[in-house]
Backbone as CSV, one residue per row, in Angstrom:
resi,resn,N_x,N_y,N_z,CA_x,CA_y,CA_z,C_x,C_y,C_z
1,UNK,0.846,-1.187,0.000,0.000,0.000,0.000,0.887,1.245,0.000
2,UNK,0.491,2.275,-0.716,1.497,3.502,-1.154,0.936,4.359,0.156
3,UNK,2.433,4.810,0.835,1.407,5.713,1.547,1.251,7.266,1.405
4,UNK,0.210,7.720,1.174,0.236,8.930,1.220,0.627,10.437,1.550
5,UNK,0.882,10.941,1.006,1.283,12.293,1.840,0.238,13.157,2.602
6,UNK,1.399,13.683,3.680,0.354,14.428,4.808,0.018,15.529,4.110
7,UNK,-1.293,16.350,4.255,-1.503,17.543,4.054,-1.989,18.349,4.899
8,UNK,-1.793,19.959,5.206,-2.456,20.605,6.272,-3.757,21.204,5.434
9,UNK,-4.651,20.666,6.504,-5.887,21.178,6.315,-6.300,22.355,7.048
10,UNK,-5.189,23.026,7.706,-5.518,24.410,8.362,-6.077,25.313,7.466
11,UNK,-6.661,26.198,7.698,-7.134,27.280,6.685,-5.954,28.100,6.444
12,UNK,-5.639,29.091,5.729,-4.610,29.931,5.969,-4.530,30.594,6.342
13,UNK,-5.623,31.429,7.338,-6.328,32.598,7.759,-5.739,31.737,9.414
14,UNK,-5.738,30.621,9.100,-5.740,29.949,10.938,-4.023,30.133,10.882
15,UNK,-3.593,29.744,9.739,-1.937,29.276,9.618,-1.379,30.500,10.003
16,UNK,-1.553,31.993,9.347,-1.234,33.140,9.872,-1.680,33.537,11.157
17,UNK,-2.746,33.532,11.979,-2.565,33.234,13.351,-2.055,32.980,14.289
18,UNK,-1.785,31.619,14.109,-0.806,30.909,14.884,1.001,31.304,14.873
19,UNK,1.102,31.533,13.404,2.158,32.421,13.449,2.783,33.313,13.825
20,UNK,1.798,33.968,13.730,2.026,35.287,14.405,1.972,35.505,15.703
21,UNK,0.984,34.215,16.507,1.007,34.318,18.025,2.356,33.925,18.171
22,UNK,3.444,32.997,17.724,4.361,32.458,17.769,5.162,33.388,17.819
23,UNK,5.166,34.194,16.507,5.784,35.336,16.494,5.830,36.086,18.368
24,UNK,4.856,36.484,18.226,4.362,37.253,19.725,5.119,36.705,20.813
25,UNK,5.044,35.316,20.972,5.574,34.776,22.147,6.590,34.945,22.133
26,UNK,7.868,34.770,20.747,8.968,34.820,20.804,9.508,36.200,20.997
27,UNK,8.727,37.170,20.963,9.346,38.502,21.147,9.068,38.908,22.482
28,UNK,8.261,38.245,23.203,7.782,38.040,24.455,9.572,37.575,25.228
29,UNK,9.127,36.753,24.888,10.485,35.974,25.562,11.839,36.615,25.949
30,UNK,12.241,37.178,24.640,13.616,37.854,23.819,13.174,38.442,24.847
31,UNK,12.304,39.794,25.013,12.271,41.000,26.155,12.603,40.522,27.439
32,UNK,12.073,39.917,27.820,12.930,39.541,29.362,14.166,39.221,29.386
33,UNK,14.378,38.337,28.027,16.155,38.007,28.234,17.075,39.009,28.049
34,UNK,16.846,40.045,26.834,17.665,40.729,26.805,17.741,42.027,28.257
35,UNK,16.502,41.859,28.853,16.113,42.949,29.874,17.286,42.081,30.917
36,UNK,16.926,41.000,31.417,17.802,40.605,32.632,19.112,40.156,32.111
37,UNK,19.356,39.398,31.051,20.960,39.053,31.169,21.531,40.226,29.707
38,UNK,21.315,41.088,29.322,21.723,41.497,28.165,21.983,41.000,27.073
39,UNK,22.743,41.646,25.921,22.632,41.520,24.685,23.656,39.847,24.545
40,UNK,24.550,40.152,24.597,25.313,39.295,24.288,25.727,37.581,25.283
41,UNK,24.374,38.033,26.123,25.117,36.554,27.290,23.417,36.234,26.474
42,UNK,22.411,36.415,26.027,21.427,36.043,25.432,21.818,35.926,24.562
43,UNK,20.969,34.253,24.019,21.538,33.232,22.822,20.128,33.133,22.230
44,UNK,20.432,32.694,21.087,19.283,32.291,20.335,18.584,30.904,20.382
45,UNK,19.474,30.021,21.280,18.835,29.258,22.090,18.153,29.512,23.313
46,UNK,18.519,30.554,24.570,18.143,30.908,25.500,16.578,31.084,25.026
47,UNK,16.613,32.068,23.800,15.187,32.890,23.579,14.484,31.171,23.052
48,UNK,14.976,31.032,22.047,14.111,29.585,21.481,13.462,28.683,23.154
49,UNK,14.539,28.259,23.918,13.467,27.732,25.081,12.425,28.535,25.634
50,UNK,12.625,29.520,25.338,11.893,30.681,26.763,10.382,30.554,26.083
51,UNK,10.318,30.245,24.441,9.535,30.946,24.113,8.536,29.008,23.661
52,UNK,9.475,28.621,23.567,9.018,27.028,23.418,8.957,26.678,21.611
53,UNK,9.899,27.248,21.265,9.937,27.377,19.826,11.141,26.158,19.819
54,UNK,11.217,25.787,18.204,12.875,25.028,18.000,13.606,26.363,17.732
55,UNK,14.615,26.241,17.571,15.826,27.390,17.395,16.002,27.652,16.257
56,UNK,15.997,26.533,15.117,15.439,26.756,13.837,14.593,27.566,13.397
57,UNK,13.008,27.662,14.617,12.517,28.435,14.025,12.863,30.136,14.011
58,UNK,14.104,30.099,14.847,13.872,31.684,15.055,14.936,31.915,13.685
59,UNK,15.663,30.955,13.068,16.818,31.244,12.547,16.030,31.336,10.856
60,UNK,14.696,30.511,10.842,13.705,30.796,9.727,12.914,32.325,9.774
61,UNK,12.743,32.583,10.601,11.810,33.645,11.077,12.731,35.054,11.081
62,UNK,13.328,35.017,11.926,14.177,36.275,12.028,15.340,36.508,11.409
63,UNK,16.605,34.839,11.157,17.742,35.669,10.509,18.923,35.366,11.759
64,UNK,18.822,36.789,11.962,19.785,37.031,13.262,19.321,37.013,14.819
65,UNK,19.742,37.213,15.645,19.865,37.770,17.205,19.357,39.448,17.309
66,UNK,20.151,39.996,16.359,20.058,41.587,16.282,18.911,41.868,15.578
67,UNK,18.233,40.944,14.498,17.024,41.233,14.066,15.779,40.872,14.917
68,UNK,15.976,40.275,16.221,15.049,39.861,17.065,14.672,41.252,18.318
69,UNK,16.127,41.761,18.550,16.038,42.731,19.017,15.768,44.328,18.711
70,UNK,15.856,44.248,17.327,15.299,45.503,16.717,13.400,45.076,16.136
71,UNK,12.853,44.046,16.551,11.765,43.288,16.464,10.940,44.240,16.978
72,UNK,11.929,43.729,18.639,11.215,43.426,19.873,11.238,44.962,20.281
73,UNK,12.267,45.694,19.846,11.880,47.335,20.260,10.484,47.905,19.660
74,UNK,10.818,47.161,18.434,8.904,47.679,17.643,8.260,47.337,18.487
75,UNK,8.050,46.001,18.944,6.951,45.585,18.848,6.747,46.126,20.660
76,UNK,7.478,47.040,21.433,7.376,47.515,22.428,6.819,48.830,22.305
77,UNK,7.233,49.458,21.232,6.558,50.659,20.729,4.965,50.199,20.423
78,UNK,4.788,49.755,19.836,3.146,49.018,19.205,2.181,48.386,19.967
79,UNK,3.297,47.458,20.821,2.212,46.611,21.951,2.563,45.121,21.606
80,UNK,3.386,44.488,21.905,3.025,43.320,21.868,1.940,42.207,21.503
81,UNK,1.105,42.715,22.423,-0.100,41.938,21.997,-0.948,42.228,21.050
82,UNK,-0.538,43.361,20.098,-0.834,43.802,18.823,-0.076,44.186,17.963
83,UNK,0.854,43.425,18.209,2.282,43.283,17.631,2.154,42.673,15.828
84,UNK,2.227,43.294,14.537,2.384,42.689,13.625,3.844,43.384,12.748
85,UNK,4.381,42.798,12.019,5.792,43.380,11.211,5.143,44.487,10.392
86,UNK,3.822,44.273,10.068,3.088,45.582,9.493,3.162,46.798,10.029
87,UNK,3.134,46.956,11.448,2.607,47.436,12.275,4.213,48.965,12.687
88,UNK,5.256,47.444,12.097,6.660,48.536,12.344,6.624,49.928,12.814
89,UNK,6.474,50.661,13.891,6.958,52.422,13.347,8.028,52.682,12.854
90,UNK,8.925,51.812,12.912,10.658,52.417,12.282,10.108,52.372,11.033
91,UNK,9.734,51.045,10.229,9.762,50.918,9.012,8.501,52.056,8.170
92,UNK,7.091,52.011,8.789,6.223,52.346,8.327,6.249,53.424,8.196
93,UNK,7.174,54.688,9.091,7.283,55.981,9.068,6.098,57.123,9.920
94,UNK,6.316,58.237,9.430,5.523,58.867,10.742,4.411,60.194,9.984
95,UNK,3.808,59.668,8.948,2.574,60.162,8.468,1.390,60.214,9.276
96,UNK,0.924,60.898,8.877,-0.710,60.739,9.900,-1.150,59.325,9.544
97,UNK,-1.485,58.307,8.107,-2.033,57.090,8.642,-1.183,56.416,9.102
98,UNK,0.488,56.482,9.514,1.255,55.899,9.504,0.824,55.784,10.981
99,UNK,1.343,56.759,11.839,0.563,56.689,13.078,-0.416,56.639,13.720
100,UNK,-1.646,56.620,12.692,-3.112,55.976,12.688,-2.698,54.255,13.130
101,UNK,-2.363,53.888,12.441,-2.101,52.806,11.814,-1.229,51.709,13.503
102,UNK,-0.348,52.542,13.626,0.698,51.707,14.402,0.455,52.118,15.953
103,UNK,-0.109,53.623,16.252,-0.666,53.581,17.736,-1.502,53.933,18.122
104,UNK,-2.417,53.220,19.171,-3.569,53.504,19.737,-3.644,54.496,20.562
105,UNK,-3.202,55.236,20.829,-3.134,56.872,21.371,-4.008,57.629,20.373
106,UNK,-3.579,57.368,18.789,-3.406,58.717,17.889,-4.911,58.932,17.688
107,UNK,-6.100,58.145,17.968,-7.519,59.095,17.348,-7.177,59.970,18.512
108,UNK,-6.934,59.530,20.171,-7.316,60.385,21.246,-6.342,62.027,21.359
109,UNK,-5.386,61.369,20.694,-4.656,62.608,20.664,-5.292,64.181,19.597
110,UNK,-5.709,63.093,18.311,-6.392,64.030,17.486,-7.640,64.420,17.712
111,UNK,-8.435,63.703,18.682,-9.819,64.199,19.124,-9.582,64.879,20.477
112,UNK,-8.324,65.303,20.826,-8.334,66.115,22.046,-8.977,67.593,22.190
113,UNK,-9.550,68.516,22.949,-10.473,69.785,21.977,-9.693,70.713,22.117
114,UNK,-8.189,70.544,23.275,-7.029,71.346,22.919,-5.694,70.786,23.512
115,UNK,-5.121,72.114,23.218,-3.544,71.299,23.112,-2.975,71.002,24.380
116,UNK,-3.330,71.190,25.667,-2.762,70.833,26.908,-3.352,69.554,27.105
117,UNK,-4.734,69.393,26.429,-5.248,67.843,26.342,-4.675,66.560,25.840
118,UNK,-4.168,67.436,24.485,-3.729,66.686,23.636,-1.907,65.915,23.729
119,UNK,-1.391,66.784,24.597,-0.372,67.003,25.014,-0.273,65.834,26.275
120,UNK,-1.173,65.658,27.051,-1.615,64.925,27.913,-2.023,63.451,27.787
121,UNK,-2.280,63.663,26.561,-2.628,61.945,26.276,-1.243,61.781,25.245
122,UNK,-0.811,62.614,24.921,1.254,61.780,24.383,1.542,61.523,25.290
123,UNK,1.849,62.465,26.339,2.917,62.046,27.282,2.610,60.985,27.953
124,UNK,1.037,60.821,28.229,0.707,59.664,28.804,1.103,58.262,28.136
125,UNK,0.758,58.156,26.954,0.687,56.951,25.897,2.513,57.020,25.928
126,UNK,3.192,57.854,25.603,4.611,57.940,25.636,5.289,57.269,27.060
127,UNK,4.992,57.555,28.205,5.325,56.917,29.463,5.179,55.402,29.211
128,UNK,4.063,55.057,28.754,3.746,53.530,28.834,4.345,52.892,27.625
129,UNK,4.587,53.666,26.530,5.648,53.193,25.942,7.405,52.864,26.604
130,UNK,7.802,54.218,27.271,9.088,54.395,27.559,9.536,53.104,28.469
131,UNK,8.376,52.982,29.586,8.292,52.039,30.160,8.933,50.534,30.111
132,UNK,8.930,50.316,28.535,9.086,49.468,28.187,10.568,49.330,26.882
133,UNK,10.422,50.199,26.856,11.656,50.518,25.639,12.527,50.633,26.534
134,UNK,12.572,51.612,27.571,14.298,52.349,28.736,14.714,51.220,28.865
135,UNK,14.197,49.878,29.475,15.491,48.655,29.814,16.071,48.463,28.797
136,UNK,16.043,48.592,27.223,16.536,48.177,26.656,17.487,49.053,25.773
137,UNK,17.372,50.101,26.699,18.656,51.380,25.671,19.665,50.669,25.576
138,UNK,20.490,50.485,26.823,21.931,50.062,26.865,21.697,48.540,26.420
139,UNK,20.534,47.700,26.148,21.475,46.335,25.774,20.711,47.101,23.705
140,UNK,20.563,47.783,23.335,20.839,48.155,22.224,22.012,48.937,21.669
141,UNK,22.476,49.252,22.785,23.592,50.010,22.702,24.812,49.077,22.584
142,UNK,24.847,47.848,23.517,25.772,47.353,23.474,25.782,46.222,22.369
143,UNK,24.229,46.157,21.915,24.402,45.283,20.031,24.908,45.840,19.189
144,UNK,24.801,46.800,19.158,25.490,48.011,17.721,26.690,47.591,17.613
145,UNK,27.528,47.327,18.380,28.758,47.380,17.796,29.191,45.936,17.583
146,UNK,27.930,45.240,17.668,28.596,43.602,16.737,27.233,43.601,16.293
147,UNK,26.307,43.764,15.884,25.074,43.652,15.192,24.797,44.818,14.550
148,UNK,25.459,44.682,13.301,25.623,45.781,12.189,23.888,46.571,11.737
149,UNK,22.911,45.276,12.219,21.518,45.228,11.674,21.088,46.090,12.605
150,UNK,21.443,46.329,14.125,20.549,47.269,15.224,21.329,48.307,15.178
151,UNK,22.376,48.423,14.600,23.506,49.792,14.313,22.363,51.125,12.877
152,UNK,22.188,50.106,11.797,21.424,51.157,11.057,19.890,51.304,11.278
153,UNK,19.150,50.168,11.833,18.017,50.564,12.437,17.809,51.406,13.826
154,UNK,18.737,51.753,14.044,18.960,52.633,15.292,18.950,54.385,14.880
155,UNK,19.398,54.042,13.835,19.327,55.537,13.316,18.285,56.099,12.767
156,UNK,17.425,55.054,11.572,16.467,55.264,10.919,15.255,55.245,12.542
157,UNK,15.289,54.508,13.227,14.199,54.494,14.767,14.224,56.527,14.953
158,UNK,15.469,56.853,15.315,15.712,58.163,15.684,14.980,58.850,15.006
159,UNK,15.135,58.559,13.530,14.629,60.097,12.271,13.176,59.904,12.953
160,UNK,12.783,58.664,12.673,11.345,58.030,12.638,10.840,59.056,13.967
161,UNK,11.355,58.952,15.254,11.087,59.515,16.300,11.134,61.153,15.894
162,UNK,11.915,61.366,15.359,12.111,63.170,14.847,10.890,63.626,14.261
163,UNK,10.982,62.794,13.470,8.963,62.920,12.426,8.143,62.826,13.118
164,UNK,7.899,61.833,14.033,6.961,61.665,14.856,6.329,62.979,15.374
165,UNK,7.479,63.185,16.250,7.512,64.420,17.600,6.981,65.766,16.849
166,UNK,7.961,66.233,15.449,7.155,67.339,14.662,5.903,67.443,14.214
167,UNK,5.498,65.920,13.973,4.175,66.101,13.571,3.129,66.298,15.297
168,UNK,3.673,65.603,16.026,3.154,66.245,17.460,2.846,67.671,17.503
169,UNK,3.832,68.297,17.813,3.944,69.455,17.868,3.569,70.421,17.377
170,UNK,3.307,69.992,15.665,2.678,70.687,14.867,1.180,70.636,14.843
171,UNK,0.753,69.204,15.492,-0.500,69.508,15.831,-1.208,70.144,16.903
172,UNK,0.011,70.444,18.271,-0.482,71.208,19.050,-0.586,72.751,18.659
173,UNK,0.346,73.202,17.971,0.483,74.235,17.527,-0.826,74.482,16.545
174,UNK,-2.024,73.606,15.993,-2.881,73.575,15.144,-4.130,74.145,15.944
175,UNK,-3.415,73.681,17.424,-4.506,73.702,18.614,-4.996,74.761,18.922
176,UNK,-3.504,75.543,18.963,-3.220,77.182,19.389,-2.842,77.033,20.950
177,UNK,-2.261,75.990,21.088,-1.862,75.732,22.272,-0.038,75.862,22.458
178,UNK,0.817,76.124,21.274,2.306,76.458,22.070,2.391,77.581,22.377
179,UNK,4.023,77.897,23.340,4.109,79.016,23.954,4.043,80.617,23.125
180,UNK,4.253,81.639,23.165,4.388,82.639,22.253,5.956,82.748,22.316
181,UNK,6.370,82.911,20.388,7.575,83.092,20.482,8.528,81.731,20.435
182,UNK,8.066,80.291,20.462,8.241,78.908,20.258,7.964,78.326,19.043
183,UNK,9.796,78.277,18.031,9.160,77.739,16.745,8.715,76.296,16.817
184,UNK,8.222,75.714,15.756,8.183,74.525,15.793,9.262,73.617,16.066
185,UNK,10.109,73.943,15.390,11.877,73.140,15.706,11.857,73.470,16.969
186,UNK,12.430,74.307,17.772,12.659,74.226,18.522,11.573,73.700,19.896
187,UNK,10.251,73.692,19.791,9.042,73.090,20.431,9.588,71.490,20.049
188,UNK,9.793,71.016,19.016,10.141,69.664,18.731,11.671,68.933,19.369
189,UNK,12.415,70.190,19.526,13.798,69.552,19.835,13.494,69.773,21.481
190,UNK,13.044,70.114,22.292,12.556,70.612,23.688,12.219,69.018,23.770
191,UNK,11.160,68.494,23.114,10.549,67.543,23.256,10.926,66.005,23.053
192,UNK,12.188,65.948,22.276,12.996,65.219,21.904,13.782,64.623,22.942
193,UNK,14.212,65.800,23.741,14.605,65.985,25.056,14.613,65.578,25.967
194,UNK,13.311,65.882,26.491,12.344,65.809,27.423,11.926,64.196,27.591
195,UNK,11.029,64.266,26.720,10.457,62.760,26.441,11.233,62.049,25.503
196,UNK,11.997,61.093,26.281,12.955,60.373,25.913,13.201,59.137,26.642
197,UNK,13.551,57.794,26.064,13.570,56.542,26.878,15.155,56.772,27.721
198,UNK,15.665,57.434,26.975,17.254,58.166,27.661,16.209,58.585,29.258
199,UNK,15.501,59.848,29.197,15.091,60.537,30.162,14.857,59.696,31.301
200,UNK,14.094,58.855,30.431,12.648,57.777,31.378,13.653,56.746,32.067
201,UNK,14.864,56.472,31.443,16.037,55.506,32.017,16.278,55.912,32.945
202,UNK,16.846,57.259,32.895,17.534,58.152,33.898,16.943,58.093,35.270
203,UNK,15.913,58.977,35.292,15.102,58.674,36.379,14.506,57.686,37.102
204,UNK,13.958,56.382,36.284,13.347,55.256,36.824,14.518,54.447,37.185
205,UNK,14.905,53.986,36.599,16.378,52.740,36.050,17.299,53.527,37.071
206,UNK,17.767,54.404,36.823,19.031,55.192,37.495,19.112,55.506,39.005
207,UNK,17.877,56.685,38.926,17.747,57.329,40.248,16.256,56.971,41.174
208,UNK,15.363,55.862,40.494,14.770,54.511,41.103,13.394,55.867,41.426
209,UNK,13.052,57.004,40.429,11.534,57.501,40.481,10.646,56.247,40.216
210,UNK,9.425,56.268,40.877,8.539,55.786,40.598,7.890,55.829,39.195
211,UNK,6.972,55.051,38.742,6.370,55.836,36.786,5.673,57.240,37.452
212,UNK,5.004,56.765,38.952,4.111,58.366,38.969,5.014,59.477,39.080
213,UNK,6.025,59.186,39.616,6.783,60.190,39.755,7.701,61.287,38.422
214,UNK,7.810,59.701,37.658,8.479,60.158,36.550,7.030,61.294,35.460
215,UNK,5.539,60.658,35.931,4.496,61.291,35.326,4.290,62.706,35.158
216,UNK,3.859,62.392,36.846,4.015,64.138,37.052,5.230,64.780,36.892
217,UNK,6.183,64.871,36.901,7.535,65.692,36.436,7.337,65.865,34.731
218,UNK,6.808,64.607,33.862,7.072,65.022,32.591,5.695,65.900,32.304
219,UNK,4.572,65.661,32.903,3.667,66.548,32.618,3.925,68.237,32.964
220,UNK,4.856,68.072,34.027,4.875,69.703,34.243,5.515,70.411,33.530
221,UNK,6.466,69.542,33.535,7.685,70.694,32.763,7.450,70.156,31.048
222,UNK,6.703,69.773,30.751,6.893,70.004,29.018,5.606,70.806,29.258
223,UNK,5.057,70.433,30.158,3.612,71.464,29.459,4.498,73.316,30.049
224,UNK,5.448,73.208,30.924,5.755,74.564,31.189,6.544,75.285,30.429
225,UNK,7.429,74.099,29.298,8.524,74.263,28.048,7.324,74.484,26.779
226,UNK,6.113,73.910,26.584,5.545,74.226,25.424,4.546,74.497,25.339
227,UNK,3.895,74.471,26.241,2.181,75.216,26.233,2.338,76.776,26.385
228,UNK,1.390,77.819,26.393,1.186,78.601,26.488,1.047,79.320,27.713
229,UNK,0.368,78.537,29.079,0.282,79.106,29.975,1.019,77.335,30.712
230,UNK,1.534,77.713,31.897,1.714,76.786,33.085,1.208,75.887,33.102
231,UNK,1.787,74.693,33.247,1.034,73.400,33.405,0.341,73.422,34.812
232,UNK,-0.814,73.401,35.300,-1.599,73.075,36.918,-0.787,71.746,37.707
233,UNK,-0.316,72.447,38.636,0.776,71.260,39.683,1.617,71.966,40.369
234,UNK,2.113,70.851,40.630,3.667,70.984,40.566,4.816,71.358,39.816
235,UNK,5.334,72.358,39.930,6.257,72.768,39.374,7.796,72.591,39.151
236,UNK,7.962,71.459,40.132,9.457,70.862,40.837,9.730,69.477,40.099
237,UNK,10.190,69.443,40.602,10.615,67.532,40.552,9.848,67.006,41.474
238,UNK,9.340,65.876,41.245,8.617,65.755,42.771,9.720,64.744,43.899
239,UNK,8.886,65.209,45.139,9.708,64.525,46.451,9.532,62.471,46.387
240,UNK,10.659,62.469,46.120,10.926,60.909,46.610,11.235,60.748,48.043
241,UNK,10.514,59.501,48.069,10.225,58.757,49.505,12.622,58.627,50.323
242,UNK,11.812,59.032,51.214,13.238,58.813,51.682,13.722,57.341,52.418
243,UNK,14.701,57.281,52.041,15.101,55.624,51.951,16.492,55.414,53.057
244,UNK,16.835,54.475,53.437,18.135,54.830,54.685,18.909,53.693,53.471
């Protein structure tokens, strides 16, 4: 008796699914490893167990190590759990559907009815991004210089972030909400600044602020660097708990 060949009777609508959850898990994984042991003591076996994949598959799927980690920064920007390669912001760029498209902030930002509102739901949506990007400055930092692949996507991430932020800005300015006398460049490079996974490192990672802490500080002082009138608060840094 001849025996037959297997065939998948999955749909393909199911086959991309599953893929992509696969996908998901494995970028799942990668984030903790590269978060606790860094770039280079994380293997592409480490991530393959973590994630319950063969190792093959990541070497079908991704390529490299450095392409897992310039993945996994997207897919920290985007959300994980709505994580698609479509979805890229490095790649997709920073148009209005572009950022339609890749974050769930952007109707609320554009339906804000002004610019201290609007301003309020970036920084917010931006925190819960940073959140998640700051552990991984320095182990991106320390791929660049043997992962040629997170060396030029590191740069194109930056522009991407430059576009971003102007088109921010330019929509607060649409609002009639920047300061008087604040060009756009310079409202954009303030902000560049300011709100930064550098920043969000600094303070959380570094000098151990709380996120609320790191909140209220970024709400005050960008709304006091680019709004028109004073942000309502606090005006300081705020007081951390004292520790022996």
């Amino acid at each position: 008796m001849k025996r037959g060949r297997t065939t998948d009777t999955t749909p393909a609508g199911g086959r991309r699914e599953k893929a992509l959850a696969t996908r998901r898990r494995v970028l799942a994984a990668a984030y903790d490893l590269f978060c606790a042991n860094g770039y280079a003591s994380t293997t592409m076996h480490a991530i393959a167990a973590a994630a319950g994949v063969a190792v093959q598959t990541l070497y079908f799927t991704f390529h490299t190590k450095g392409a897992i980690l310039t993945e996994t920064v997207g897919a920290c920007i985007v959300g994980i759990e709505r994580w698609t390669p479509a979805l890229d912001p490095v790649q997709a760029g920073s148009s209005r559907k572009a950022l339609l498209e890749s974050h769930a902030w952007f109707d609320a930002f554009i339906a804000a009815p002004d610019a201290r509102m609007a301003l309020a739901v970036f920084i917010d949506a931006s925190i819960e991004i940073m959140r998640k990007v700051a552990p991984l400055v320095g182990v991106v930092a320390a791929a660049e210089a043997s992962a040629p692949e997170v060396q030029a996507i590191g740069a194109v991430a930056e522009r991407r972030r430059v576009e971003a932020y102007g088109f921010v800005v330019a929509e607060l300015a649409k609002k009639g909400g920047l300061r008087k006398g604040l060009s756009l460049r310079h409202a954009r490079d303030i902000l560049l600044t300011l709100l930064s996974a550098d920043t969000f490192q600094r303070l959380a990672g570094d000098r151990g602020w709380s996120v609320a802490e790191c909140r209220r500080w970024l709400h005050d002082v960008v709304g006091q660097q680019l709004l028109a009138e004073a942000a309502p608060g606090r005006t300081r840094a705020p007081k951390r708990a004292h520790t022996r």
